[in-house]
N, C-alpha and C positions, 0 to 999 in steps of 0.2 A: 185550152186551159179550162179546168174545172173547180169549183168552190161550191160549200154544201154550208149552210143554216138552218138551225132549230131555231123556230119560235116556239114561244110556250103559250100566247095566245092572238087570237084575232089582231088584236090592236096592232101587234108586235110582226106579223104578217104585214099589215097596209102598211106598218112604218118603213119595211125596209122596200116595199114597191115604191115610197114615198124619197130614200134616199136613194134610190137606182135612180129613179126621172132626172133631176139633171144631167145624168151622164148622157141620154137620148140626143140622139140627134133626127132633122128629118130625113125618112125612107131607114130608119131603121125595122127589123123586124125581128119581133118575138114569138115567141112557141111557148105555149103555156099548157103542159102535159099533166096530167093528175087523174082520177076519178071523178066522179059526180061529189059536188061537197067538199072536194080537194081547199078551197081555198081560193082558186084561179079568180073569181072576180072579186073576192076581199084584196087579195095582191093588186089588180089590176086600179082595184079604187085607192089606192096607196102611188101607186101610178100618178095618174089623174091630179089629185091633188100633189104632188111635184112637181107636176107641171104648173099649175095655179090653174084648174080648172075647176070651178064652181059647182059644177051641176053633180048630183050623186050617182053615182055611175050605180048600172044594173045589170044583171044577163043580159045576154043577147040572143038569148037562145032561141025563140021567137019569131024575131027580128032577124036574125043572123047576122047582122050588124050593127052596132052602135057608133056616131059620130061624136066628137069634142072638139070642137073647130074654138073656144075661149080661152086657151091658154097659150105658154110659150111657144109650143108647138102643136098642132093637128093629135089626137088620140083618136085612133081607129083601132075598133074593138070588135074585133069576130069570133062568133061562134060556131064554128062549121059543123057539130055535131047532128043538124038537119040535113047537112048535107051530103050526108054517106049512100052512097050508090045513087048518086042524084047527079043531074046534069052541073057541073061547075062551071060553069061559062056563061057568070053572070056579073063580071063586072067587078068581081071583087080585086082582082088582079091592079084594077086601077089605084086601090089604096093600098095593096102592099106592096107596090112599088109609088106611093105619093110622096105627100110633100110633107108625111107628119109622121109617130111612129106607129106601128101596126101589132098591136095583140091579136095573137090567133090561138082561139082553144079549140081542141079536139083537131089537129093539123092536116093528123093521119089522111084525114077524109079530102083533105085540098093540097096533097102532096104535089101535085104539078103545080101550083101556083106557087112555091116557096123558093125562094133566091137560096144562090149556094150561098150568102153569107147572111149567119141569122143569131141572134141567140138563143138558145135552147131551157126556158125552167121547168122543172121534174117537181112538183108539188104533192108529197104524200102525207096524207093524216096519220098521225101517231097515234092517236088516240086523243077523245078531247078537243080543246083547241090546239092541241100542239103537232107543229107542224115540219117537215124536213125539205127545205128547198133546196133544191142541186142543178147549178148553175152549170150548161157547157157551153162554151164558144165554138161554134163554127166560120171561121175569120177572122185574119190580125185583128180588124177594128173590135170581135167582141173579144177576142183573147185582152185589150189593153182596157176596156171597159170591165169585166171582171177584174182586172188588178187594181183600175181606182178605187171600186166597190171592196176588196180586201182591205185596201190601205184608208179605208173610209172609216171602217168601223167604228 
């Protein structure tokens, strides 16, 4: 199943990563696809606080990882884009199969670590702050999670 959203700004970006978190369960995993600037960790911190987690999320770029172990459930937030033609067999594996849900940006680069069943977001700037999110499901459980999020709006 596939479903596509305009935001017209920032705010409107975190709010709908804000009403997707409910739907999260733990060991779910996300793909968060865009350019540099795409939006990926404004959505992500939209996220986070749906989960009820306090702390202000940041890149991870860094880092390559960020934890949220304060809310409903675990947010684990990676940014694999240090990780291109890099040895991957560091452990990350462990939280995108954990016990909480798993944001991964720049994917591409940690293709074996990605479970056949995943959600897919496609985040492009339109120009401005406005932004075209295109949701795909790979797996019943995200095909039935994008229909709550349709019937959510």
């Amino acid at each position: 199943m596939e479903y596509e959203v305009i935001t017209e700004r920032k705010e409107e970006t975190k709010e709908l990563g804000k009403r997707l978190a409910p739907l999260f369960e733990r060991g779910d995993v996300v793909l968060l696809k865009g350019d540099l600037g795409a939006g990926k960790t404004t959505f992500t911190g939209g996220v986070a606080e749906g989960l009820s987690i306090d702390e202000k999320v940041i890149s991870p770029t860094f880092n390559i990882m960020k934890c949220y172990f304060k809310g409903r459930i675990p947010l684990y937030h990676i940014d694999a884009y240090r990780l291109e033609n890099q040895n991957i067999e560091i452990g990350l594996d462990e939280y995108i199969e954990g016990d909480g849900v798993c944001l991964i940006e720049w994917p591409m680069y940690i293709e074996k670590l990605i479970p056949d069943d995943y959600l897919e977001i496609t985040i492009n700037n339109l120009g401005g702050d406005k932004r075209r999110l295109a949701f795909e499901a790979h797996g019943d459980r995200f095909d039935a999670l994008i229909a709550k999020l349709k019937e959510a709006k």
